[in-house]
TISESE-481749 format. One record per atom (N, C-alpha, C): x, y, z. Coordinates in Angstrom, 1 decimal, padded with zeros to 4 digits. Atoms other than C-alpha are relative to their C-alpha. Layout:
% TISESE-481749
KEDREN / xx / yy / zz
KEDREN / X / Y / Z;
...
END
This chain:
% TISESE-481749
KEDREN / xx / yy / zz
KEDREN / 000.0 / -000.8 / 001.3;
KEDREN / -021.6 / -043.5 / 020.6;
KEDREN / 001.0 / -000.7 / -000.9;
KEDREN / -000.9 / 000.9 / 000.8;
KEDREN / -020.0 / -044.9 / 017.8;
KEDREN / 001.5 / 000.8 / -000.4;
KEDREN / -001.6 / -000.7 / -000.4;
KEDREN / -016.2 / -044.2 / 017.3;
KEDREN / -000.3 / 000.9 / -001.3;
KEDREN / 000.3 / -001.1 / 001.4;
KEDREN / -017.0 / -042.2 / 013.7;
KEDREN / -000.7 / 001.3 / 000.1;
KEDREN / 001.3 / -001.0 / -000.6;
KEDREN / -019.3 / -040.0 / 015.8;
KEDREN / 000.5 / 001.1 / 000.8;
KEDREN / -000.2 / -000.5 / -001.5;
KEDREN / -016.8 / -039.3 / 018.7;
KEDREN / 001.8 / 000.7 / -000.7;
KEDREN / -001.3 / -000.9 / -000.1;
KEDREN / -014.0 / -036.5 / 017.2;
KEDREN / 001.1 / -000.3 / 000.9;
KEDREN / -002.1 / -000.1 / -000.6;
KEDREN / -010.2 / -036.4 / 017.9;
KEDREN / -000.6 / 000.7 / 001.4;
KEDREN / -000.2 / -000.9 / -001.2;
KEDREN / -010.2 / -034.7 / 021.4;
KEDREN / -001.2 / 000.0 / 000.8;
KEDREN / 000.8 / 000.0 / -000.8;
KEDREN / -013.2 / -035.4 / 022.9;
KEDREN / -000.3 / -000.8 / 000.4;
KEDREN / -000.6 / 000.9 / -001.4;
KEDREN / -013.5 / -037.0 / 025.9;
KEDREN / -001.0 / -000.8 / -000.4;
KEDREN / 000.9 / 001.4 / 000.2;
KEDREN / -014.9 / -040.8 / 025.8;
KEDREN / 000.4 / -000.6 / 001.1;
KEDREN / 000.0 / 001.3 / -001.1;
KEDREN / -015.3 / -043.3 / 028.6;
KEDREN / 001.0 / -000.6 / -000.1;
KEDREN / -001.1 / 001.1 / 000.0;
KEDREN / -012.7 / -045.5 / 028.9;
KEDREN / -000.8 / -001.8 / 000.1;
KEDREN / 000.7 / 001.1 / -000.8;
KEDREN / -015.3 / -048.2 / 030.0;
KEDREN / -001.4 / -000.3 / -000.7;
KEDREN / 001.3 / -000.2 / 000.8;
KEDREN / -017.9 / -047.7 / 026.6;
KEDREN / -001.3 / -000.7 / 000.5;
KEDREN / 000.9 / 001.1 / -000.1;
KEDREN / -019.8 / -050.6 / 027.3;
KEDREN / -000.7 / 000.0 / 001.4;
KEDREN / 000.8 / -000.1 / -001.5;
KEDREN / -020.6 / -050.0 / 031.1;
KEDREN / -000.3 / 001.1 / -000.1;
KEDREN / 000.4 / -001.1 / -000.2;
KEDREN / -021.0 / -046.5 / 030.4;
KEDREN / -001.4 / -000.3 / -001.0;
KEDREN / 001.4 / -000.5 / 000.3;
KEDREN / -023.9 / -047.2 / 027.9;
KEDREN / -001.2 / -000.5 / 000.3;
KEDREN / 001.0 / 000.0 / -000.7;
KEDREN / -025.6 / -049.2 / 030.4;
KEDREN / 000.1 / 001.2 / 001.0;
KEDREN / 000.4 / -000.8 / -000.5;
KEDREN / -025.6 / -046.1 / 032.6;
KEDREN / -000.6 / 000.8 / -000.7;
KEDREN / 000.8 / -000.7 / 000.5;
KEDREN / -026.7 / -044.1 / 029.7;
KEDREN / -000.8 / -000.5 / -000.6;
KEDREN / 001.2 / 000.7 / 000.0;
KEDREN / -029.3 / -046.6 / 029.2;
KEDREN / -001.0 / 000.5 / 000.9;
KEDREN / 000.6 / -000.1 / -001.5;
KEDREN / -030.7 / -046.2 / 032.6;
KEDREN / -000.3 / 001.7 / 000.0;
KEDREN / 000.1 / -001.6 / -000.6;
KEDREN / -030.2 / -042.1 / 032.9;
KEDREN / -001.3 / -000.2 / -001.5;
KEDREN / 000.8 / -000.4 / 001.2;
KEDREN / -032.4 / -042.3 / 029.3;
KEDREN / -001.5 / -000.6 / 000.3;
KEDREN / 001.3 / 000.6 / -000.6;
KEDREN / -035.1 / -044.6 / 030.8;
KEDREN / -000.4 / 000.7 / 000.7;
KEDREN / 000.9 / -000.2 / -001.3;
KEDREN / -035.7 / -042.7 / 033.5;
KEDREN / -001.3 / 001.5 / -000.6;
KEDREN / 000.8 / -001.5 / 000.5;
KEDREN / -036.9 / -039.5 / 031.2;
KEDREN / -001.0 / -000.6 / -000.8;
KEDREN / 001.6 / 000.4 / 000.7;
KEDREN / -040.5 / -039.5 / 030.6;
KEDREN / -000.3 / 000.3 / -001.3;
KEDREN / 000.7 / -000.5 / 001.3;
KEDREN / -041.9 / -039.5 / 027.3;
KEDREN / -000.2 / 000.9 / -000.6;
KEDREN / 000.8 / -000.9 / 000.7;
KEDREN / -042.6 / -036.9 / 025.3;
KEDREN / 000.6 / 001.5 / 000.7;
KEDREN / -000.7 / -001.2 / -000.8;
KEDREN / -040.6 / -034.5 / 027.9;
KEDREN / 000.6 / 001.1 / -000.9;
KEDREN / -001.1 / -001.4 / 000.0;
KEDREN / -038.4 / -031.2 / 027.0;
KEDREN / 001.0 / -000.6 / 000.8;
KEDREN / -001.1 / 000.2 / -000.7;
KEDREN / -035.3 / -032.2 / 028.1;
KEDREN / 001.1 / 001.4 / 000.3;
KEDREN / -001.4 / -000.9 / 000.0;
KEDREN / -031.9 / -029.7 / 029.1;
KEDREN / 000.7 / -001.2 / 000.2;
KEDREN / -001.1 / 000.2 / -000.4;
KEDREN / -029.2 / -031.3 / 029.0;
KEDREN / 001.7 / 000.7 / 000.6;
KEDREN / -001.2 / -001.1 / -000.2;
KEDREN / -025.9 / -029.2 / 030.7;
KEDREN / 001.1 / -001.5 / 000.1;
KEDREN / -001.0 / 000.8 / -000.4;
KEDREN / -022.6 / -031.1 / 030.2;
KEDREN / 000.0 / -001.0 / -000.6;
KEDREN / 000.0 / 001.1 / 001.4;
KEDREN / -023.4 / -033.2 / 026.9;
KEDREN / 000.8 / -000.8 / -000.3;
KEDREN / -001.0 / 000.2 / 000.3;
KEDREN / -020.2 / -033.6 / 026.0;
KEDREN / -000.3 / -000.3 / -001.8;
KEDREN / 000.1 / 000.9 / 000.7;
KEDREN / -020.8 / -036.1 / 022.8;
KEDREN / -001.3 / -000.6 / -000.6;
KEDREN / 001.1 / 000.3 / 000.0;
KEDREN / -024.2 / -036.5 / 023.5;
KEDREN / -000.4 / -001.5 / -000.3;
KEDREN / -000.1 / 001.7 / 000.0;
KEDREN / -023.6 / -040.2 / 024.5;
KEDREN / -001.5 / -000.3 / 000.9;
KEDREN / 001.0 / 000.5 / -000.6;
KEDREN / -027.1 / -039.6 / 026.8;
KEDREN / -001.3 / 000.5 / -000.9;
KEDREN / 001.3 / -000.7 / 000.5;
KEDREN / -029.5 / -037.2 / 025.2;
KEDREN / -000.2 / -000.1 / -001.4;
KEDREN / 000.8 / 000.3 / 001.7;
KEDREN / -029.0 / -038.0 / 021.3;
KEDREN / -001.1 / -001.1 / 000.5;
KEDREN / 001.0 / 000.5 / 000.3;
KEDREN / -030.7 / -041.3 / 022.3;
KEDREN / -001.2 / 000.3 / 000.1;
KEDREN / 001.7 / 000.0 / -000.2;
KEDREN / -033.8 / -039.8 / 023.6;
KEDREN / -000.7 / 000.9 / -001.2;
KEDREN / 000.4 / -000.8 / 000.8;
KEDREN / -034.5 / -037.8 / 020.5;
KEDREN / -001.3 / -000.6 / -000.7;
KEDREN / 001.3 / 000.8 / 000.7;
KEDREN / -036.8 / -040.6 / 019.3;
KEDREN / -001.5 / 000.2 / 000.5;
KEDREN / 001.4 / 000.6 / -000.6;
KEDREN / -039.4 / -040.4 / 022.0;
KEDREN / -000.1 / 001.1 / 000.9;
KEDREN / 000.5 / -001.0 / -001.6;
KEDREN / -039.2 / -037.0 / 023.9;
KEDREN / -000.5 / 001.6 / -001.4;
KEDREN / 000.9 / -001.6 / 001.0;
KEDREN / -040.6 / -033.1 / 022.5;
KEDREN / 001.4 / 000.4 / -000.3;
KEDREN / -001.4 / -000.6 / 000.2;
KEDREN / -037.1 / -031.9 / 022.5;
KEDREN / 001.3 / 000.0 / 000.9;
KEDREN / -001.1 / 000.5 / -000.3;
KEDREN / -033.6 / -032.4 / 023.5;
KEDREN / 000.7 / 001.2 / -000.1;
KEDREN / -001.1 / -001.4 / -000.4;
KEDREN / -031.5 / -028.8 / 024.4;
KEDREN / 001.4 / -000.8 / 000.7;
KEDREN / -001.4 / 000.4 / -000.8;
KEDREN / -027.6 / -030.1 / 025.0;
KEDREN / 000.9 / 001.4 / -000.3;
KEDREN / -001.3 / -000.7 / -000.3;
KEDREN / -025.2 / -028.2 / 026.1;
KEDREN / 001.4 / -000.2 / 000.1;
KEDREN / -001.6 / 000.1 / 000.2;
KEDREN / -021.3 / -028.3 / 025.5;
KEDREN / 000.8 / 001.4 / 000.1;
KEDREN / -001.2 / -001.8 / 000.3;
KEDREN / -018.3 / -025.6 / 026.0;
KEDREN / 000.9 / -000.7 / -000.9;
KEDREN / -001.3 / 000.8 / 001.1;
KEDREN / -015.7 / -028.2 / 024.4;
KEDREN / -000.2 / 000.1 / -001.8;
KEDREN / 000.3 / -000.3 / 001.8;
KEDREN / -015.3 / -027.5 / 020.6;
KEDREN / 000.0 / -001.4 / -000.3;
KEDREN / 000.2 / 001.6 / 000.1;
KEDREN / -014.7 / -031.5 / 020.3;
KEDREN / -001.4 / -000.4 / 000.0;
KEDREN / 001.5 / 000.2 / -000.1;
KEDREN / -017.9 / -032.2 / 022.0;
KEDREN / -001.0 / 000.7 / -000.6;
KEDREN / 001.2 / -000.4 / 001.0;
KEDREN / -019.7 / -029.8 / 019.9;
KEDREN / 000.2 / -000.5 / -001.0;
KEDREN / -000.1 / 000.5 / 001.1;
KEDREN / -018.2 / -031.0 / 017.0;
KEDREN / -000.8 / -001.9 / -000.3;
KEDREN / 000.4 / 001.6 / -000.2;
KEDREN / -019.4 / -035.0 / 018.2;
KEDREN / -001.6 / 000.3 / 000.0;
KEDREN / 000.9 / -000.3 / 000.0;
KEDREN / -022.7 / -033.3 / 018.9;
KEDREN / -000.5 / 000.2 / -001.5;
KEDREN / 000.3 / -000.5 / 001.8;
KEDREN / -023.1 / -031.6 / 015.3;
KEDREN / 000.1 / -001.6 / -000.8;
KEDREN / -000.7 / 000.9 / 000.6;
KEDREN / -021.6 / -035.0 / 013.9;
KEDREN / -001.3 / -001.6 / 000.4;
KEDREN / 000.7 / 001.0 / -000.7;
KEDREN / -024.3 / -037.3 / 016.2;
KEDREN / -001.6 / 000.7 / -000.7;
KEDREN / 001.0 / -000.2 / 000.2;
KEDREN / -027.3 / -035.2 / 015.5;
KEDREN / -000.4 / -000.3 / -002.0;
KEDREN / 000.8 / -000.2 / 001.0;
KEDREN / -027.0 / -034.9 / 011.8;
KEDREN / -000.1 / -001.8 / -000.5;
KEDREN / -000.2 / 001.2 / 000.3;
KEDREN / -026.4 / -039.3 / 011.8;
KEDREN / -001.7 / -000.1 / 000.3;
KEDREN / 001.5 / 000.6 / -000.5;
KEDREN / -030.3 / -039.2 / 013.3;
KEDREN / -000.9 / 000.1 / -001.2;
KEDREN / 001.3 / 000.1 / 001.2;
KEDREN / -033.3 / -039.7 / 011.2;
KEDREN / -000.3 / 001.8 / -000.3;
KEDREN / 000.5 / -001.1 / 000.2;
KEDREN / -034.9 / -036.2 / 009.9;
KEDREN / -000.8 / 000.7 / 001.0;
KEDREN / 000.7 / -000.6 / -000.8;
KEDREN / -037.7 / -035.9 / 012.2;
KEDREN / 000.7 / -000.5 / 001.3;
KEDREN / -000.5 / -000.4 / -001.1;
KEDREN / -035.4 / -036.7 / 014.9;
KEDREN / 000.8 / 001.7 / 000.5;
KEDREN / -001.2 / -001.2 / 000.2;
KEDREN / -032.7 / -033.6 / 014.2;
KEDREN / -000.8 / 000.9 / 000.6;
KEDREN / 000.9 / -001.2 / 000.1;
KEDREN / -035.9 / -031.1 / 014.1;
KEDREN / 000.0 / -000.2 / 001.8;
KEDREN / 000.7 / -000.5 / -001.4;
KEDREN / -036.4 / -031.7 / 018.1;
KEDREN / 001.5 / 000.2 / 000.4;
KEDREN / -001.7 / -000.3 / -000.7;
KEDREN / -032.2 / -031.1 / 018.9;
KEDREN / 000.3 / 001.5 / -000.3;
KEDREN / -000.8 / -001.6 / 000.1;
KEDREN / -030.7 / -027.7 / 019.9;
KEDREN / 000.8 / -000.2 / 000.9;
KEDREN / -001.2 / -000.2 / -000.5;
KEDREN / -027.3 / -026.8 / 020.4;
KEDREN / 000.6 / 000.9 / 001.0;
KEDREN / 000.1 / -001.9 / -000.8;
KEDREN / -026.6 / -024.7 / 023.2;
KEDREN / 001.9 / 000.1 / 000.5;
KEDREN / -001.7 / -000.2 / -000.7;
KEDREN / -022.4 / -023.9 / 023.4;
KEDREN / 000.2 / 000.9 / 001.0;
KEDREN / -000.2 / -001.1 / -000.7;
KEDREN / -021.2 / -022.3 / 026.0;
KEDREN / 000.4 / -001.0 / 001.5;
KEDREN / 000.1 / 000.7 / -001.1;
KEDREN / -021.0 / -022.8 / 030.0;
KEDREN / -000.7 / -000.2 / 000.0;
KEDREN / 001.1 / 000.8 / -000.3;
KEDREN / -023.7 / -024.9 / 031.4;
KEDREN / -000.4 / 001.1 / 000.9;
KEDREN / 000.8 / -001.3 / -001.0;
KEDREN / -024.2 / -021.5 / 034.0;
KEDREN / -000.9 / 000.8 / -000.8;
KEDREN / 000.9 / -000.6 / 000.5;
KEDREN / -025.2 / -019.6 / 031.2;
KEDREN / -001.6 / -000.3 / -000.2;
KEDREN / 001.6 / 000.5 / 000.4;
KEDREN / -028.7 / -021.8 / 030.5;
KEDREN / -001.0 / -000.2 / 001.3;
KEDREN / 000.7 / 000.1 / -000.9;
KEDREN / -029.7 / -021.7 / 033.8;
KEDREN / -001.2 / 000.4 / 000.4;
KEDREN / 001.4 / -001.0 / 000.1;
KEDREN / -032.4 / -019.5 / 032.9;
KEDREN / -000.9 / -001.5 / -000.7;
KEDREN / 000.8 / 000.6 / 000.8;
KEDREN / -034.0 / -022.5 / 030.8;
KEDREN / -000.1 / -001.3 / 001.2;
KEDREN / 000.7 / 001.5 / -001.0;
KEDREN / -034.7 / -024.8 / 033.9;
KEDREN / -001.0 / -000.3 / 000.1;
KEDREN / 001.4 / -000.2 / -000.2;
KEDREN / -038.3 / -023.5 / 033.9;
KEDREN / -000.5 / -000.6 / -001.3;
KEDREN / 000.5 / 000.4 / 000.9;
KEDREN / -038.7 / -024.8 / 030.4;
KEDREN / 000.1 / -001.6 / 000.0;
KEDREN / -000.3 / 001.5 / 000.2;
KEDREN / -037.7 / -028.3 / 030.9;
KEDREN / -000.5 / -000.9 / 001.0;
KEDREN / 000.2 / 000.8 / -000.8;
KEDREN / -039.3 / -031.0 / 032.3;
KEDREN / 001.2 / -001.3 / 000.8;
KEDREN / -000.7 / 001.4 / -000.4;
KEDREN / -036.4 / -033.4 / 032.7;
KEDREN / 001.6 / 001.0 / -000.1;
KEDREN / -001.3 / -000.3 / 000.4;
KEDREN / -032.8 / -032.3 / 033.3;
KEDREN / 000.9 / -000.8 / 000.7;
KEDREN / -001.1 / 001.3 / 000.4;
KEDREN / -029.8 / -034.2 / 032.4;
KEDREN / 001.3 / 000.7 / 000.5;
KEDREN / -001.8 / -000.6 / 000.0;
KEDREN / -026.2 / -033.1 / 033.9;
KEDREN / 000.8 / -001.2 / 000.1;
KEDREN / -001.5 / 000.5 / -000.1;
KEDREN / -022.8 / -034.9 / 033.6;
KEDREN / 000.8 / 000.4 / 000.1;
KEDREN / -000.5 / -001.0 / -000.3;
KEDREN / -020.5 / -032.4 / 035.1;
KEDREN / 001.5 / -000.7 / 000.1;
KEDREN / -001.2 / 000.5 / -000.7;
KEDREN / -017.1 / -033.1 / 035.4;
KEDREN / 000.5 / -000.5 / 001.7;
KEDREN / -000.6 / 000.5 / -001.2;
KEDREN / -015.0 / -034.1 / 038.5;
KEDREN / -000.6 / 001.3 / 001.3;
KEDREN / 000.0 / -001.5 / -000.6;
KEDREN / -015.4 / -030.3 / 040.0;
KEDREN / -001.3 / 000.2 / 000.4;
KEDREN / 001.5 / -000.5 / -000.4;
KEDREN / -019.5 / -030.6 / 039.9;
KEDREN / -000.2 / 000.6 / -000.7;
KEDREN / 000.9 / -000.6 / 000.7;
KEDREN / -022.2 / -028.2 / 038.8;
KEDREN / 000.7 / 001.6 / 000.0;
KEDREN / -000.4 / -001.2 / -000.4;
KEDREN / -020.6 / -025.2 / 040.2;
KEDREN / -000.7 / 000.7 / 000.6;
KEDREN / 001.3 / -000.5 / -000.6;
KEDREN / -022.2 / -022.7 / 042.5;
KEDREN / -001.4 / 000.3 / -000.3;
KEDREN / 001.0 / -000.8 / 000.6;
KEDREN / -024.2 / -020.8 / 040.0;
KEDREN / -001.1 / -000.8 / -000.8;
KEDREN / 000.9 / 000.8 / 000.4;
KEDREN / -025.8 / -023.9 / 038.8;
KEDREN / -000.6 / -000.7 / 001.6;
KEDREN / 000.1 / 000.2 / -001.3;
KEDREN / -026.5 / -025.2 / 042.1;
KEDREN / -001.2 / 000.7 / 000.6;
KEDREN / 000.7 / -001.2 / -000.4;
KEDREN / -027.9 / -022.0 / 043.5;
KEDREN / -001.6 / -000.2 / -000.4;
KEDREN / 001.4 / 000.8 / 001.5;
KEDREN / -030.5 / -022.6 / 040.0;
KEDREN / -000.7 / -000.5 / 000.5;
KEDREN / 000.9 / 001.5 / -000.1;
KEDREN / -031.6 / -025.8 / 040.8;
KEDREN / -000.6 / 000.3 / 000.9;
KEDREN / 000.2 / 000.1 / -001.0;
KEDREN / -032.0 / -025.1 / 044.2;
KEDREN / -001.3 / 001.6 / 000.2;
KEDREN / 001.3 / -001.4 / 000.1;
KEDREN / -034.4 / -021.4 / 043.2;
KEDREN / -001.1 / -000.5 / -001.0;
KEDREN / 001.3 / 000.3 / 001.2;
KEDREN / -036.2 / -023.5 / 040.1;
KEDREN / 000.5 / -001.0 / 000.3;
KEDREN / -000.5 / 000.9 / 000.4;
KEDREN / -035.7 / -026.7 / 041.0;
KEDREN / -000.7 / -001.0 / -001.2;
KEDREN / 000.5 / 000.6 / 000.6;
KEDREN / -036.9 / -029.3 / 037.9;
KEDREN / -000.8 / -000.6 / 000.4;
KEDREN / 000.9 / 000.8 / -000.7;
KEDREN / -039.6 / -031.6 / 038.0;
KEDREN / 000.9 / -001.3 / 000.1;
KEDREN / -000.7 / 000.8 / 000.3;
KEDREN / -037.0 / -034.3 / 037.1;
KEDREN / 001.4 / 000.1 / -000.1;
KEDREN / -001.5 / -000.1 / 000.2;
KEDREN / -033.0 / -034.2 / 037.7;
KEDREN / 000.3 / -001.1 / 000.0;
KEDREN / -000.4 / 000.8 / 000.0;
KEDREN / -031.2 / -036.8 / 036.2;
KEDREN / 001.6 / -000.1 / -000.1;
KEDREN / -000.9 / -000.4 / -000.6;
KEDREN / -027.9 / -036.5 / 037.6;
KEDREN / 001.6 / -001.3 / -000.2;
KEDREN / -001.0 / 000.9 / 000.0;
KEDREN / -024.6 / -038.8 / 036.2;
KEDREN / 001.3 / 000.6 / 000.7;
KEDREN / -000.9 / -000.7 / -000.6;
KEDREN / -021.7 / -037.9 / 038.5;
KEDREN / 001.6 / -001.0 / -000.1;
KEDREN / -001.7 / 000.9 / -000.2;
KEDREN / -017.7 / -038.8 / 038.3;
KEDREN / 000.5 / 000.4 / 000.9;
KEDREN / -000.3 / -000.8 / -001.0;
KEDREN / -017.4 / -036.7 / 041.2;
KEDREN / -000.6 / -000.4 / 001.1;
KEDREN / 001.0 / 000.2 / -001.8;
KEDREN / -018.6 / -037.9 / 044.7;
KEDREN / 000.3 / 001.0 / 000.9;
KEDREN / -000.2 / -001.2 / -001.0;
KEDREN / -017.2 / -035.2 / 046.8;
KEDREN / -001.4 / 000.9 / -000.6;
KEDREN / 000.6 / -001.1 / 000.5;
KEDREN / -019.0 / -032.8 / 044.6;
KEDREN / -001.4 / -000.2 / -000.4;
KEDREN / 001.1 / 001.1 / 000.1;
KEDREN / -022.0 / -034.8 / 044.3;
KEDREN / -001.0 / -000.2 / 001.4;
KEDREN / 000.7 / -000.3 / -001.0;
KEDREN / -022.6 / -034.9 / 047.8;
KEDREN / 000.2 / 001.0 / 000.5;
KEDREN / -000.2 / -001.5 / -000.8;
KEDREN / -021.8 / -031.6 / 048.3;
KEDREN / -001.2 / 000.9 / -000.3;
KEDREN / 001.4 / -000.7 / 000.9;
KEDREN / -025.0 / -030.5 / 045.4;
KEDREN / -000.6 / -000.4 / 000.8;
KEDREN / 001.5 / 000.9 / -000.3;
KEDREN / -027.2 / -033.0 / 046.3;
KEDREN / -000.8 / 000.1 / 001.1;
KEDREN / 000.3 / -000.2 / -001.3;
KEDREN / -026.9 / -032.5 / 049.9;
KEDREN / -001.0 / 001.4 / 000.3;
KEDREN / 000.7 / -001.2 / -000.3;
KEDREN / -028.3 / -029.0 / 049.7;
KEDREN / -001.2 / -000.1 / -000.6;
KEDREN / 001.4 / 000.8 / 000.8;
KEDREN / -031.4 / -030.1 / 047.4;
KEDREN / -000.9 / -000.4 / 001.2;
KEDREN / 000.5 / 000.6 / -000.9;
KEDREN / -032.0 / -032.6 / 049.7;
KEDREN / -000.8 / 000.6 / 001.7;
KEDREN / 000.0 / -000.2 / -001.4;
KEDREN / -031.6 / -030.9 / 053.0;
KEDREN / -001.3 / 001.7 / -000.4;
KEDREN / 000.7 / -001.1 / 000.3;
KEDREN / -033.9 / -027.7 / 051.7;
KEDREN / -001.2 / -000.4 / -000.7;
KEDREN / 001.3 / 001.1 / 000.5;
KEDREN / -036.4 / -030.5 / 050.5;
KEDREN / -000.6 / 000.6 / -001.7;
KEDREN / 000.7 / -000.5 / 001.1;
KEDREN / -036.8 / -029.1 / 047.2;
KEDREN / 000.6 / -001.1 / -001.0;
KEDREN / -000.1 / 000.8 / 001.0;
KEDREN / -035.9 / -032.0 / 045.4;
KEDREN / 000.4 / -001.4 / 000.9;
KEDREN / -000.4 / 001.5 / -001.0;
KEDREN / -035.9 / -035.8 / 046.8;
KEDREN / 000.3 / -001.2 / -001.0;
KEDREN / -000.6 / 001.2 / 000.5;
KEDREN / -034.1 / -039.2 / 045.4;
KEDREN / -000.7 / -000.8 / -000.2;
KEDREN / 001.0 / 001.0 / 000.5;
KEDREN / -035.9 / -041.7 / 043.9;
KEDREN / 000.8 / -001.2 / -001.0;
KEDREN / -000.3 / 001.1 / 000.3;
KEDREN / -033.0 / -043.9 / 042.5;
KEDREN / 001.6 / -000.1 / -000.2;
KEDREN / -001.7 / 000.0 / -000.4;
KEDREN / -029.0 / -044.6 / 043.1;
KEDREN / 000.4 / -000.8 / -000.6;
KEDREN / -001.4 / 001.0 / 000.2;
KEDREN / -026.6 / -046.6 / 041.5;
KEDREN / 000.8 / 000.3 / -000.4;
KEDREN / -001.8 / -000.3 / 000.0;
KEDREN / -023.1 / -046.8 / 041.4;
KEDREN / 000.4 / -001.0 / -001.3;
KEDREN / -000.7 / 000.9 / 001.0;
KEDREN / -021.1 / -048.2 / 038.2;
KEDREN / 001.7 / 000.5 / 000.5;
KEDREN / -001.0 / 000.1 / -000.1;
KEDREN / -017.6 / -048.9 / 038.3;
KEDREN / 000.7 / -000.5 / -001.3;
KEDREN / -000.7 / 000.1 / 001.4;
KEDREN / -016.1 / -047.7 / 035.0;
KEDREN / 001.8 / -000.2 / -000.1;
KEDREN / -001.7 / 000.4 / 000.2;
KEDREN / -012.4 / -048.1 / 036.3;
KEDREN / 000.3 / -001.0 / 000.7;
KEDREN / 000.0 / 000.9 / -000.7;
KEDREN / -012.3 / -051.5 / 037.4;
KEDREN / 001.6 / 000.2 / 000.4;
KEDREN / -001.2 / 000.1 / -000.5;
KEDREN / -009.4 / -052.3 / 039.9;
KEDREN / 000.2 / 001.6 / 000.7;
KEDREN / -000.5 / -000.8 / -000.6;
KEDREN / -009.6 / -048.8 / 041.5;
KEDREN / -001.5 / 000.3 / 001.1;
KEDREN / 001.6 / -000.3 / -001.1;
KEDREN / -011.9 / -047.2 / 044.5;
KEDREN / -000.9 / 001.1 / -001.0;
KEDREN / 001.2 / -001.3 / 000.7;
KEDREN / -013.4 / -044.4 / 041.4;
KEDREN / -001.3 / -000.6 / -000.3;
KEDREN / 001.1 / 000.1 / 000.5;
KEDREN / -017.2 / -044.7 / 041.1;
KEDREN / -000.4 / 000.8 / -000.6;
KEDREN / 000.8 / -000.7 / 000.5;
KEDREN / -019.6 / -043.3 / 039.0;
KEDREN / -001.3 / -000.2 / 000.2;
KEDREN / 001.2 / 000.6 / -000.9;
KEDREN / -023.0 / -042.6 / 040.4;
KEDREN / -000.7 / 000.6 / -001.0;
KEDREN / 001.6 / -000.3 / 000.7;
KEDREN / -026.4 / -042.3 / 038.5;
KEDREN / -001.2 / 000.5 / 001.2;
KEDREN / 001.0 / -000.2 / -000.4;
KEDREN / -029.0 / -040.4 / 040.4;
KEDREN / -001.0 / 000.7 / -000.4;
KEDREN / 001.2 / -000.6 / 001.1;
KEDREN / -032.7 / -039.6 / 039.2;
KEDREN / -000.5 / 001.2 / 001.9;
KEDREN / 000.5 / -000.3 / -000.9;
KEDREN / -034.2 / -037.1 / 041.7;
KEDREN / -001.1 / 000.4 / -000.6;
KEDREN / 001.2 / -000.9 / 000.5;
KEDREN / -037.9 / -035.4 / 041.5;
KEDREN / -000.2 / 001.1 / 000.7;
KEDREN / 000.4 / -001.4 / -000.6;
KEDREN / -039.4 / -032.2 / 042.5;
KEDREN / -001.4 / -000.4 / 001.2;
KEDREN / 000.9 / 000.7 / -000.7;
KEDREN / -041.8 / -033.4 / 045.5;
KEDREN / -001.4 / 000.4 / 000.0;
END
């Protein structure tokens, strides 16, 4: 995202350049023309880009920063991009009702995960498509595992970036589907 885009106080990568190959990759993987949710936007360093080529783009933010980068990112898009973006503030628990509307969903949760109540979600509606950026591995295989092991959602693509070079923290990219 460009620095003009990305408000005082909200959280940025430390690692831009490797992070917008993973937000390259999490944006590739959503199909065309989809509905997206996104929970956990932040900046909307994944889901502004897909505005060009998908039905609509729903991000979510609680951070006033990140809504403010959000507000500040959408209105830099073309016209007929803006019309497919909506704002959704708040927790990412609260939209859990809107999993059924979306073909493709986007989280980037903090360190802590999804939290139960999202979890739970996924795991009663799961998506046809979760595309899942994690800075969290405990919490990561703690979700996923349950998905997995209840077969309601299976992996279909893993990689690890390493946005703090010189330490053991990864960050994992996984796409899953609905089987």
């Amino acid at each position: 995202m460009k620095a003009d885009l990305q408000p005082p106080g909200a959280f940025g990568q430390s690692n831009a350049e490797l992070f917008e190959i993973l937000a390259s990759r999490a944006r590739a993987a959503v199909p065309e023309a989809a509905r997206v949710l996104e929970l956990f936007a932040g900046t909307g360093a994944i889901g502004l880009g897909l505005l060009g080529r998908t039905q609509s783009v729903a991000l979510n933010e609680i951070s006033a920063h990140g809504l403010r980068g959000l507000e500040l990112g959408i209105a830099a898009r073309p016209a007929t991009e803006r019309s497919r973006a909506e704002i959704l503030p708040g927790d990412a628990a609260d939209f859990a009702d809107r999993l059924g509307s979306a073909d493709s969903l986007i989280v980037d949760p903090p360190r802590r995960g999804l939290g139960p109540a999202l979890v739970d979600a996924i795991l009663a509606q799961p998506p046809a498509q979760l595309v899942y950026a994690s800075c969290g591995l405990d919490a990561f295989l703690r979700e996923t595992s349950r998905w997995l092991d209840a077969g309601v959602l299976e992996l279909r693509r893993l990689e690890c970036f390493a946005l703090f070079p010189y330490s053991e923290h990864v960050e994992t990219l996984a796409v899953f589907a609905h089987p």
